[in-house]
N, C-alpha and C positions, 0 to 999 in steps of 0.2 A: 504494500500500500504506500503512498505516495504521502510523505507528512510536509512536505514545502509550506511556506506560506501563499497564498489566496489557491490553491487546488484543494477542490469541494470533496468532503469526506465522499468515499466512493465507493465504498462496500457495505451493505445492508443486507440481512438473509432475514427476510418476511417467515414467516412458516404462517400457516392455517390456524385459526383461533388463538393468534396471539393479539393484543391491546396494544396500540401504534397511537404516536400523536399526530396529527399533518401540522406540516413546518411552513405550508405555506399557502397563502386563498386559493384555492382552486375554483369555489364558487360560494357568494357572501348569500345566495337565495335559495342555495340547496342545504347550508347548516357547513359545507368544506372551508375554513376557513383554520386559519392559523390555531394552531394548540387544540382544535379539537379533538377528543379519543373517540376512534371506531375501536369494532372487533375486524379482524380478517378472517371473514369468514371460505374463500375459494382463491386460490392463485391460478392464471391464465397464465397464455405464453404472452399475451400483446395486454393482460387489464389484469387488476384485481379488484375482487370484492369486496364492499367494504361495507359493514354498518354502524353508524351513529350509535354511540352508548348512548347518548342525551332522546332521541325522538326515536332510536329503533329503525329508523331509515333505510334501506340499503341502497347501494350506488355503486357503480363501477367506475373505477379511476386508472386514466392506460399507464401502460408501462411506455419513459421516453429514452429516448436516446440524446443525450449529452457528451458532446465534444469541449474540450480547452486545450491551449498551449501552456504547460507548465510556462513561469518566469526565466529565463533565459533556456531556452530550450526549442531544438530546431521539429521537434518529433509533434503530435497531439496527442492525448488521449482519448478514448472513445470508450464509453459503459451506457447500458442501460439501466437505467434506476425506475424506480415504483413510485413514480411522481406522487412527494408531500408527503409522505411517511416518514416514520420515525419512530422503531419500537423502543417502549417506554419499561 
């Protein structure tokens, strides 16, 4: 793993009925917003499932692909992360 400064942590392992916080809005009128706790209730190859602890909700949220240039560095890196999660 990659500990530089400004390269975005980049390894997360979801698992099924684990409690995640999302890190960041994804949507202020569906309840996805910053610090909220779902459950993960299903992982996909392209989405995971997710439901609201607070309304019980469920929602799917894709999986994206994120690219950067480390800080002096000629190479990128490339991962896929579980957009706005964060297990807690």
């Amino acid at each position: 793993m990659l500990t530089h400064p400004g390269v975005p942590l980049h390894h997360l392992d979801l698992k099924q009925n684990c409690i995640c916080a999302i890190q960041r809005n994804i949507s202020v009128e569906k309840g996805l917003v910053r610090n909220a706790l779902v459950h993960v209730t299903t992982l996909h190859r392209r989405f995971v499932e997710i439901q609201l602890l607070n309304t019980h909700e469920s929602h799917c949220i894709p999986r994206i692909n994120v690219s950067f240039h480390p800080h002096r560095s000629s190479w990128t890196v490339s991962r896929r992360t579980d957009a706005g999660t964060h297990s807690t």
